[in-house]
C-alpha positions in Angstrom: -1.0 -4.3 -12.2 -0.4 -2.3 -15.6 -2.5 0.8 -15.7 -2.7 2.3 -19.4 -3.8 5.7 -18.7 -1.4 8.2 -20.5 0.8 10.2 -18.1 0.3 9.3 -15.0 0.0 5.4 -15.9 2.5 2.3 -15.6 3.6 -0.2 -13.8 1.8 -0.1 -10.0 2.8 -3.3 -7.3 0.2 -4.0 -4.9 1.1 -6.0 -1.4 -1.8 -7.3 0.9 -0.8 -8.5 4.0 -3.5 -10.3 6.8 -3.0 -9.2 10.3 -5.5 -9.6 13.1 -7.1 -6.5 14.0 -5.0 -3.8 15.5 -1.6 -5.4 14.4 0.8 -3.7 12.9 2.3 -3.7 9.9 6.4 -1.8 10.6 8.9 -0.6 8.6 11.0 -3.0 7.7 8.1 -5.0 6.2 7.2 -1.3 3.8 10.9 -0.8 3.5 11.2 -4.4 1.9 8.3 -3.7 -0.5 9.8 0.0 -0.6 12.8 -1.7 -2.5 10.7 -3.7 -4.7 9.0 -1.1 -6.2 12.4 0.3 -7.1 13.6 -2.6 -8.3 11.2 -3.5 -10.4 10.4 -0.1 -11.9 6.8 0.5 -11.1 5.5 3.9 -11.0 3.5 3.2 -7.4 3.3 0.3 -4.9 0.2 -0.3 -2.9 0.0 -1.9 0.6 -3.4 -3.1 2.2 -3.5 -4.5 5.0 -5.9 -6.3 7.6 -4.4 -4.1 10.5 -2.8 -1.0 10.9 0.5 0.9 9.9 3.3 1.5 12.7 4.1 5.3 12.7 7.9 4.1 11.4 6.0 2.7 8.6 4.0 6.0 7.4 7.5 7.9 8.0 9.3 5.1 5.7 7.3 6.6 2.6 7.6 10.3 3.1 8.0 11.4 -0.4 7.9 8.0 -2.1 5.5 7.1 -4.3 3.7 4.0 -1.8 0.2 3.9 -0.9 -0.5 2.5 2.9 -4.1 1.2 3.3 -5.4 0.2 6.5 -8.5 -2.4 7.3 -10.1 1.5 8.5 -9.5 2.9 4.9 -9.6 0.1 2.8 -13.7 -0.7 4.9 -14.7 2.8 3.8 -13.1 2.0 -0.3 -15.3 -1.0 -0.1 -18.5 1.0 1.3 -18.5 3.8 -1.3 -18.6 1.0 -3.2 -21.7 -0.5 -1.6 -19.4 -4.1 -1.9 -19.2 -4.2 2.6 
């Protein structure tokens, strides 16, 4: 995704991944993505997911510039929205 907005714009990588319910998405699999968003020189990287986030996951982002959305958070998005 290319956002063009002056500043605070660029490159952003988005990764959705389809768990069943209450599945977890763990590190390694946000560390992988993690790397890709470093390698391909994007400003942000977005994950959405079907499930949830392993605690090792949130940690693996402290301070990086990665977005985790759950299927809790990503329901609400799509309310506010009036789209679910």
């Amino acid at each position: 995704m290319q956002d063009e907005t002056p500043v605070v714009g660029g490159k952003y990588l988005a990764l959705c991944i389809i768990n069943p319910p209450y599945n977890l998405v763990d590190a390694m699999k946000v560390k992988g993505f993690l790397d890709s968003v470093r390698g391909e020189g994007a400003a942000r990287g977005i994950i959405i997911t079907t499930g949830y986030f392993s605690d090792d996951a949130y940690r693996q982002i402290e301070e990086e510039p990665v977005e985790l959305v759950n299927v809790h958070s990503f329901l609400k998005y799509l309310k506010s929205f009036d789209i679910y």
